[in-house]
C-alpha positions in Angstrom: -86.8 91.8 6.5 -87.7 88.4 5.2 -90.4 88.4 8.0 -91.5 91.7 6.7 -91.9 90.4 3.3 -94.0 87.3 4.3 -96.6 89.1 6.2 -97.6 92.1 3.6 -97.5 89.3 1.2 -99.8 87.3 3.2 -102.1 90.3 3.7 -101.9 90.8 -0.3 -103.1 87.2 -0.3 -105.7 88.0 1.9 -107.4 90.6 0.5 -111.1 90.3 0.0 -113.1 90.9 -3.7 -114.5 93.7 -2.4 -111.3 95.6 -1.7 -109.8 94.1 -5.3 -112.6 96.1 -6.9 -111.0 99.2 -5.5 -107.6 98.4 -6.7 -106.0 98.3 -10.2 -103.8 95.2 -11.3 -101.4 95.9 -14.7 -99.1 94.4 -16.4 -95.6 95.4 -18.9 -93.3 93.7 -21.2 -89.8 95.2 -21.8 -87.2 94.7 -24.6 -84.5 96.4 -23.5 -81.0 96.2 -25.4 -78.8 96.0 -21.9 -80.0 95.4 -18.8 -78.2 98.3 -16.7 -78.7 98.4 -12.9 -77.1 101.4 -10.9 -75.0 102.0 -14.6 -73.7 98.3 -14.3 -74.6 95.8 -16.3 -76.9 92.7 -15.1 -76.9 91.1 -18.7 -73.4 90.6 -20.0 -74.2 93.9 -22.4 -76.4 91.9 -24.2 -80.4 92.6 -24.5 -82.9 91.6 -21.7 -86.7 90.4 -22.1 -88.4 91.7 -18.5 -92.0 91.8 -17.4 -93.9 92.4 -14.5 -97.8 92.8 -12.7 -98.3 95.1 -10.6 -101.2 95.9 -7.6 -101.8 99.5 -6.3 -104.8 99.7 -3.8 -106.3 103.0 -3.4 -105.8 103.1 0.4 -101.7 103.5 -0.9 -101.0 100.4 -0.5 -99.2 98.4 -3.8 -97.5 95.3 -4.8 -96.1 93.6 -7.5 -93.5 91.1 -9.2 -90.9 91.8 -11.8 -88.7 89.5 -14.0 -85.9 89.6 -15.9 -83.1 87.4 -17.8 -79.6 88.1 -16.3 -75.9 87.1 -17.2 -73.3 88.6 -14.6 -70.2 86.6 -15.6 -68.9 84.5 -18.5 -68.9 80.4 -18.8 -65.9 79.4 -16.7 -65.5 82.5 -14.9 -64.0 81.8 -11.3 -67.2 83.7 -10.3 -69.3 82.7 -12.7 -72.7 81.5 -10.0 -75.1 80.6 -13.0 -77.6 83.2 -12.1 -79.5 83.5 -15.5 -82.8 85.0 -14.4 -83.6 87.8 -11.6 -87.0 87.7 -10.0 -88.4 90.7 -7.6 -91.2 90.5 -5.9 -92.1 93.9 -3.7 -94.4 95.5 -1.8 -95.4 99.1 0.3 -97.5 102.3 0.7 -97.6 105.4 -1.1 -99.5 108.8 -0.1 -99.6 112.4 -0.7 -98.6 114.6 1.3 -99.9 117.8 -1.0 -101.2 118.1 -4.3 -97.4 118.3 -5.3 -95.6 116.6 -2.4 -96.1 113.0 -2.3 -93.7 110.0 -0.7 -93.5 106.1 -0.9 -92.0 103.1 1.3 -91.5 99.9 -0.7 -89.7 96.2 0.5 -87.8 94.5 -2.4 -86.8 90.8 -2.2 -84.5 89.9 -4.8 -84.4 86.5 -6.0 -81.6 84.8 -8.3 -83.1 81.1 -8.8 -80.5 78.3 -10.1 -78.2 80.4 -8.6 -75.0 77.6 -7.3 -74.6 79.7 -3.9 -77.6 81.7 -2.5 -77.7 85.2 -4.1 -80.8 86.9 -2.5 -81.6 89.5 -0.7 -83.9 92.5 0.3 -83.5 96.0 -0.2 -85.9 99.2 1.2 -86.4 102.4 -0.1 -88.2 105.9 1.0 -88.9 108.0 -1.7 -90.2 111.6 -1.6 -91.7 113.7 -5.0 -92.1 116.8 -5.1 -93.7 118.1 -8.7 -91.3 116.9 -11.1 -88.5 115.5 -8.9 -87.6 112.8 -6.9 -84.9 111.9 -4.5 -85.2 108.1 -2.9 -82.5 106.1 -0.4 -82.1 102.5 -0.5 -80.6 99.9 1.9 -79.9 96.6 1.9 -78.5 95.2 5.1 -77.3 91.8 3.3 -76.0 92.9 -0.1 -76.1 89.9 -2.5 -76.0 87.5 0.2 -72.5 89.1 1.0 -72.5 90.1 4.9 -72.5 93.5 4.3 -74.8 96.5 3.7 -75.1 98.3 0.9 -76.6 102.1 0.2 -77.7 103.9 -2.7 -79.3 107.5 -2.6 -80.4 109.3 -6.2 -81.7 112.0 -7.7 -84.3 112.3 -10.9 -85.9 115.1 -12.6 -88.7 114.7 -15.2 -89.0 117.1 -18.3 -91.9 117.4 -21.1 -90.9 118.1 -24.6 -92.5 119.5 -27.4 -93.9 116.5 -29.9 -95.2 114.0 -26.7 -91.5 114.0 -25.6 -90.0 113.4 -21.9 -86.6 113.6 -20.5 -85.8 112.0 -17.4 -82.3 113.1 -15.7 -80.8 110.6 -13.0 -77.9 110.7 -10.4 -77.3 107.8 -7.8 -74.4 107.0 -5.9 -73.3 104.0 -4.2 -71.8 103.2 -0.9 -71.9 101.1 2.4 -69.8 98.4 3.7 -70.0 96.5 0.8 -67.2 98.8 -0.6 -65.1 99.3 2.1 -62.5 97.0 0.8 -62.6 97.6 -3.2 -59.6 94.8 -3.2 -62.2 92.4 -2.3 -65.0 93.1 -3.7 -63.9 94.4 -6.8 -65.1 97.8 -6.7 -65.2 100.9 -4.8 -67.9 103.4 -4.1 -68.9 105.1 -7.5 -71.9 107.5 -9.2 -74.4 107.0 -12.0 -75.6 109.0 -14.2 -78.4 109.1 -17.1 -80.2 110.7 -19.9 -83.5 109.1 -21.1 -85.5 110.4 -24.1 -88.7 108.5 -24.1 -92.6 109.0 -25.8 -95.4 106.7 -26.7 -95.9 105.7 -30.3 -98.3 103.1 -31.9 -99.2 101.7 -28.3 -96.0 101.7 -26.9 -93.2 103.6 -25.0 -89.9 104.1 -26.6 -86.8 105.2 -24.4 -83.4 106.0 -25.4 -81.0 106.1 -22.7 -77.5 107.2 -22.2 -75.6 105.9 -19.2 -72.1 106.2 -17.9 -70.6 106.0 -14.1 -67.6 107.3 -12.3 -65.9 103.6 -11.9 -62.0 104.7 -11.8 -59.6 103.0 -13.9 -58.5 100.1 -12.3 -62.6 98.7 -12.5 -63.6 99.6 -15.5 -65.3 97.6 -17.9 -66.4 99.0 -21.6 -68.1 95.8 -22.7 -69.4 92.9 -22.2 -70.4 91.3 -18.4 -70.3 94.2 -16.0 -70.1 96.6 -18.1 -70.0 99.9 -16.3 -68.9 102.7 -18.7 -70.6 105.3 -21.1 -73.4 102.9 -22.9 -76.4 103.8 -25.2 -79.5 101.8 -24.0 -82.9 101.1 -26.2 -85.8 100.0 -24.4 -89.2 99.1 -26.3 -92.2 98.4 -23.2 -95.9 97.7 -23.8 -98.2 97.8 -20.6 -101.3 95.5 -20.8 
């Protein structure tokens, strides 16, 4: 995978002005009062500043970069790693299939800089659309840095709304070999779920979401780092 990476990246870096005047390069800021990945939280339960660029060619091909401040365990923690920032940098091909049926293969590289022990990793995804919904698997063959793979399949549905409004409905579930001893690692396969209310106003999107997972008993967490239970989450984005 980190092959993988190197090479689209290298043809990103090659491409001529020609082709960049056939493309479109944007930008985004988020405030975002949690930082929930998979319904778990990447930023102690406490707000997140994130941004990103992003390049989308009109031959399907797109790239980008996205940042974000993370906090996965306390000062002092056993497992505390000093990760304090996440860093993803991505790249793949999108086309249509239809005029409602399109699809979408992307690489991720995750990056955890000032981490003590090596934290990164890479992840791909396959995503299919057809009108309003979209289903997408993910797999990372070296979870965290941990050995072992890790797989994640969801399931989203879009809705207008009278008055500019849009719903977005999510279920994922996780799984793999990463979870195949919960003893270890702390956590056994689980779901996620959401609600998001969102609409533009004054030049920038809104969302309101409402997050919870199926995380039994014995690793649950209803604050604070890792939080993984029923959460409201408000998130203020401007693209540029």
């Amino acid at each position: 995978m980190k092959n993988l990476l190197a090479k689209t990246l290298l043809g990103l870096a090659l491409i001529t002005p020609t082709a960049l005047v056939q493309a479109d390069i944007s930008g985004n800021v988020n405030l975002t009062s949690d930082y929930r990945f998979r319904g778990i939280s990447q930023s102690g339960d406490d707000s997140a500043l994130q941004g990103g660029l992003d390049y989308s060619h009109e031959s399907g091909f797109f790239a980008g970069v996205w940042g974000s401040n993370v906090d996965f365990y306390a000062a002092g923690d056993a497992y505390d790693n000093d990760e304090s920032i996440e860093l993803d940098i991505y790249a793949g091909y999108s086309g249509e299939v239809s005029d409602r049926i399109s699809y979408d293969l992307s690489l991720y590289r995750y990056f955890y800089p000032g981490a003590i022990t090596s934290a990164d990793y890479s992840e791909l995804s396959l995503g299919v659309e057809v009108g309003p919904a979209r289903l997408a698997y993910w797999y990372a063959d070296d979870y965290f840095n941990s050995g072992e793979d890790y797989r994640y399949i969801e399931a989203n549905y879009s809705l207008a709304l009278p008055a500019e409004l849009a719903l977005d409905i999510h279920a994922g579930h996780s799984f793999g070999s990463y979870f195949d001893d919960p003893a270890a690692v702390g956590l056994d396969e689980y779901n996620d779920y959401s609600l998001t209310l969102s609409r533009s106003w004054a030049g920038l999107d809104i969302a309101l979401a409402y997050m919870d997972t199926d995380i039994d008993a014995a690793w649950r967490i209803n604050s604070g780092h890792l939080a993984n239970q029923d959460a409201w989450v408000l998130s203020i984005s401007k693209s540029l």
